[in-house]
C-alpha positions in Angstrom: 18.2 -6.3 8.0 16.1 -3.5 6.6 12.6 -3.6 6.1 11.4 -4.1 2.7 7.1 -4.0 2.1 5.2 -4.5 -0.6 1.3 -5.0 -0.1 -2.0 -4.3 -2.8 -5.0 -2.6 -0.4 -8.1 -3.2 -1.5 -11.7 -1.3 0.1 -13.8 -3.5 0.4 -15.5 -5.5 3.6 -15.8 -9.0 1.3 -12.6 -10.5 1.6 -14.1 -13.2 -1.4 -13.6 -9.9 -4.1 -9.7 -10.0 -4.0 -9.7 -13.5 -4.3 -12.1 -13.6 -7.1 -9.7 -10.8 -8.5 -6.4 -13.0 -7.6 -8.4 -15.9 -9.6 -9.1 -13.5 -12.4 -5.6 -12.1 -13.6 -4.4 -15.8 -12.4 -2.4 -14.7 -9.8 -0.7 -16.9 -6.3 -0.9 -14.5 -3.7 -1.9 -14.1 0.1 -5.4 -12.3 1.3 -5.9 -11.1 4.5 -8.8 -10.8 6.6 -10.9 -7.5 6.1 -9.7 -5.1 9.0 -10.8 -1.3 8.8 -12.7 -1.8 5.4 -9.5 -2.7 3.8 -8.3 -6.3 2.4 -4.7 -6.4 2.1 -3.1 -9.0 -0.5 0.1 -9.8 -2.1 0.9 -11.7 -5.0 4.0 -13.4 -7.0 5.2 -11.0 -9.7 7.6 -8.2 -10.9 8.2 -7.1 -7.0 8.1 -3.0 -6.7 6.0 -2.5 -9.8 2.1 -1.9 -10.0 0.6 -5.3 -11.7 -1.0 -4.6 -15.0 -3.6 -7.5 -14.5 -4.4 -6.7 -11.0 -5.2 -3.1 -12.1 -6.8 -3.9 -15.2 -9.4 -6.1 -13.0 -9.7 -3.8 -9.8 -13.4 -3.8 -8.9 -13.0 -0.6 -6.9 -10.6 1.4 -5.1 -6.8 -0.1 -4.8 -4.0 1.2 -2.8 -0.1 0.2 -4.1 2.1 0.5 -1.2 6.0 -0.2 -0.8 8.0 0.6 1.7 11.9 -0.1 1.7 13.1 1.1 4.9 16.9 2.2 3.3 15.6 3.6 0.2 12.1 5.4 0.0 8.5 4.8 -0.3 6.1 4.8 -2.9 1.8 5.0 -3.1 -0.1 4.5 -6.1 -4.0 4.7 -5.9 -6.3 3.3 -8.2 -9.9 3.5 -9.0 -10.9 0.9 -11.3 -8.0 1.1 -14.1 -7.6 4.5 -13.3 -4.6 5.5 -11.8 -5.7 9.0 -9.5 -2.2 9.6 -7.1 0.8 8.6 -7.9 3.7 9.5 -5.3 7.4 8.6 -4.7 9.8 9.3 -1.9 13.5 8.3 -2.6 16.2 8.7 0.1 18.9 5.9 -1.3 21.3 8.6 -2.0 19.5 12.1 -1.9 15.9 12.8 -0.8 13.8 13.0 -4.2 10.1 13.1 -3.9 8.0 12.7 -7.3 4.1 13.6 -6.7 3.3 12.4 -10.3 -0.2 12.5 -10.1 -0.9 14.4 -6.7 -4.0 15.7 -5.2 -4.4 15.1 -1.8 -8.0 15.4 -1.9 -7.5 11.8 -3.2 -6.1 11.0 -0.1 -8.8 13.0 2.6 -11.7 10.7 1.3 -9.5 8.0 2.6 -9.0 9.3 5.9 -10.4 7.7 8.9 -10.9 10.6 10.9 -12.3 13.3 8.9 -11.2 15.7 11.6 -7.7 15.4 10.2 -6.5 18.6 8.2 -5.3 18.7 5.0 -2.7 20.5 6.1 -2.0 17.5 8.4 -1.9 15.1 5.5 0.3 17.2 3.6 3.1 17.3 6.2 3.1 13.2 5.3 3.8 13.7 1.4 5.5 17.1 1.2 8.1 16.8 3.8 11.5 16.3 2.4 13.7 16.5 5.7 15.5 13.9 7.0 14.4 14.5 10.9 10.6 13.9 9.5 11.3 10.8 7.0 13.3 9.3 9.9 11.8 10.0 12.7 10.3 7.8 15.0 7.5 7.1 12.9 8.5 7.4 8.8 5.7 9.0 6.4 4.8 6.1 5.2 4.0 4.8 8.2 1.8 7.9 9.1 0.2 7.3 6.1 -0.8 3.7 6.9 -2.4 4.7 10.2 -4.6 7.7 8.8 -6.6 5.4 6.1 -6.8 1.9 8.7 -4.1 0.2 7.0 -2.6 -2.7 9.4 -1.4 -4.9 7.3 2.0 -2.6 6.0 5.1 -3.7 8.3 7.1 -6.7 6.8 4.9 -7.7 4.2 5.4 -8.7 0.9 5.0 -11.7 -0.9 8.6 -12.9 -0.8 8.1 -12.6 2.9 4.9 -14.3 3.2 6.6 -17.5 1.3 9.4 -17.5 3.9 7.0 -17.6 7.1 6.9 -21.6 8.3 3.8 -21.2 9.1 0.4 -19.2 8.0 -2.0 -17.5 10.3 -5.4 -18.8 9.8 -6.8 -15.6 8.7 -4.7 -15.5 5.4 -5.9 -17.5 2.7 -3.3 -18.9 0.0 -5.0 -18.2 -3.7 -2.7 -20.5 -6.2 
């Protein structure tokens, strides 16, 4: 079984603002505990697709990440409303990459250690080999790890409704 991810990023320490923005747009989803100044959440609705609501209503900054291990990656960024990077990595039959809105300046105030090049972060978006997106550790991966996401592997909220059982950090907004 391949790996399919879907997970909203939110920076922010106060866990309480996505669920005020899940209550908001009227949204079920799952909210995790703050870790690295992001809160990850994930809510029912047209899976691999930016939600209008949850855009229209982000307080702040707003991360859009999917991952589907067979097929390609995708980031949107969002500040407010705004939509600032916009990138796309396809591999189900050829490797396409679409930087529809690209700066990666966007991405280098996100960084957790400034020390990192931006040369360094471009090898993540602008390599279109096979040996780098399937390497031991795939772009969107690298990606993940550079801004503190932790919350990125197997998550989505299709997957979240299967688990038997919920970790007492995540709290259910429905």
């Amino acid at each position: 079984m391949s790996e399919f991810s879907e997970s909203y990023h939110l920076k922010t320490a106060d866990r309480d603002e996505v669920i005020r923005l899940l209550n908001q747009t009227g949204k079920k989803g799952y909210v995790f505990e703050e870790t690295n100044g992001w809160v990850t959440f994930v809510i029912d609705g047209e899976p691999f697709q930016a939600d209008e609501a949850i855009v229209s209503y982000n307080p702040g900054l707003l991360v859009h990440y999917i991952y589907a291990e067979d097929h390609g990656w995708e980031l949107k960024i969002f500040k407010k409303a705004e939509l600032v990077f916009d990138y796309q990595c396809d591999w189900t039959d050829e490797i396409e990459v679409k930087r529809n809105l690209y700066d990666i300046r966007v991405i280098k105030e996100l960084v957790m250690d400034q020390e990192t090049s931006l040369e360094d972060l471009e090898s993540v978006f602008i390599n279109e080999h096979e040996d780098a997106i399937f390497g031991d550790i795939p772009p969107a991966h690298q990606f993940a790890s550079l801004i503190g996401l932790v919350h990125v592997d197997w998550i989505s909220f299709d997957s979240m409704e299967w688990r038997p059982d919920i970790e007492e950090d995540i709290v259910v907004v429905k």
